[in-house]
Every structure is written in structure tokens, then in C-alpha cells.
N, C-alpha and C positions, 0 to 999 in steps of 0.2 A: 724464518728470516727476520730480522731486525728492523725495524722500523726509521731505523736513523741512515741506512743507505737503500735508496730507492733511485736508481740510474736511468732515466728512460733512454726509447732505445739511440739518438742520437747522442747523451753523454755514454753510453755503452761501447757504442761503436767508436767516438773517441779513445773511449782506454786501449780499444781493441788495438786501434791504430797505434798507439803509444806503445804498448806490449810487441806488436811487430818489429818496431823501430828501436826496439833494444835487442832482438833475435841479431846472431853472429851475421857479419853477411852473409858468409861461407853457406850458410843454411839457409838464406832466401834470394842467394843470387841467383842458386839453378833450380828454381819455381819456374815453370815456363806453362804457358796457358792454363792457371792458376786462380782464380777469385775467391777475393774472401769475402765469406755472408756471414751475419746475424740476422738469426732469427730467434723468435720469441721461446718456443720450444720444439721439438722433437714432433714428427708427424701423429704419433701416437698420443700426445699431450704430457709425456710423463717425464718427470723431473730426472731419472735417472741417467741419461745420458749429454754430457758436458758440450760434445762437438763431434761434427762426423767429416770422415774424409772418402767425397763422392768423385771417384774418379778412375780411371786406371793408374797405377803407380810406374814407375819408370821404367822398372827392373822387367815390367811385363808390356810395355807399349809396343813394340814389334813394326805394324806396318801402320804407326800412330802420324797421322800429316795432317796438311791443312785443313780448316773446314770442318775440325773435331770441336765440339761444345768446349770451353775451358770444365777444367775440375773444379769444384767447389771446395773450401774448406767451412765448414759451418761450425761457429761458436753460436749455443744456445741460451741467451741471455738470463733468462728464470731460471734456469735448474744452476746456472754458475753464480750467479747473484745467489741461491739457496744454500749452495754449498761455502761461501763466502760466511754466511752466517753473522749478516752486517758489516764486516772487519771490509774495508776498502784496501789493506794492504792483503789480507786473505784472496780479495780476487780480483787483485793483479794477479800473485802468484798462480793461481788458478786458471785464469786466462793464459798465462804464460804458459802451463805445465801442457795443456789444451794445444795451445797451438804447437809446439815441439812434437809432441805427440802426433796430430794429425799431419804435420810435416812431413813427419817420418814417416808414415804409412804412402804417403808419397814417392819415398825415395826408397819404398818395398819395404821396409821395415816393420815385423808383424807385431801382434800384442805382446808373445814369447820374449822376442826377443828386448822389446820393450823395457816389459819386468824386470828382464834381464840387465836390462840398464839403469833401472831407478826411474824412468818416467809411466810407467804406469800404473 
């Protein structure tokens, strides 16, 4: 990583939010018990994983109702600032491609089909 972008995690979680706020509606209107977290990285400590999406997905919530924990969508600030490689417009995109990604695993969309689409 570069040395000329170094985001802590409140300017981090600004982009986050800025990157949200350019997503279509159509793709964050039917988010329904939903939060978004940063965290620094992955439980494991290791750089390789961008963001996770902890939650059931729609396609499989069934007798899903009140009183259920929101899903979490986690962006992982270190390993996406790594993969950035200093470049600020690197990870925006990065952040961007992150969150579409764990969106869709939301809305049941698995890694296959993903690839199959160009975001993963």
C-alpha cells in the first residue's frame, strides 16, 4: 500500500457512504433489516477478503419476522485500501464493486452466478 493514501476509519466510512449513495436505488431500496459495518479486517486478520455478507438472503428467509438481528454487510477497510494500491479512485471502485457484490448475495445471488456477471 502507498503511503500517500492512508484513510482512517472515519474518512473510510465517509467514502463508504458516498459509494452507497451512487448505488441505483432499484438495489438499495429493497435492503430491509440491513446495516452497514466497517471494520478494520476480517476475523482471521488476513488481507484477502474485501467484505462479507452475514446474513440470510431473501430468496431463503422463509418464516424471517420481527425481532431478527439486521444482516450485516461488512466492508473491510485494510485489505480494500491494499487492494487500492494508494490509487483513491482504485478504491472507490473497489468499494463500489464490494458493496454490489455483497448486495447481491443478499438478494441470493451466489459467487457463480456473480462471475457470471462481471462482478466478481
Amino acid at each position: 500500500m502507498s503511503d500517500d493514501l492512508q484513510l482512517d476509519a472515519t474518512a473510510f466510512e465517509q467514502l463508504v457512504v458516498d459509494e452507497l449513495d451512487q448505488l441505483p436505488d432499484e438495489m438499495v431500496e429493497g435492503l430491509d433489516n440491513v446495516v452497514f459495518v466497517v471494520e478494520d479486517r476480517p476475523e482471521d486478520g488476513s488481507l484477502d477478503l474485501l467484505g462479507l455478507y452475514d446474513g440470510v438472503a431473501v430468496t431463503e428467509r422463509g418464516q424471517y419476522g420481527f425481532g431478527e438481528l439486521p444482516d450485516r454487510i461488512i466492508l473491510f477497510r485494510e485489505p480494500l485500501l491494499a487492494v487500492a494500491e494508494g490509487d483513491l479512485d482504485e478504491l472507490r471502485e473497489q468499494v463500489h464493486i464490494t458493496l454490489v457484490h455483497e448486495i447481491a448475495h443478499y438478494y441470493g445471488i451466489d459467487d457463480d452466478e456473480l462471475h457470471r456477471l462481471g462482478w466478481a
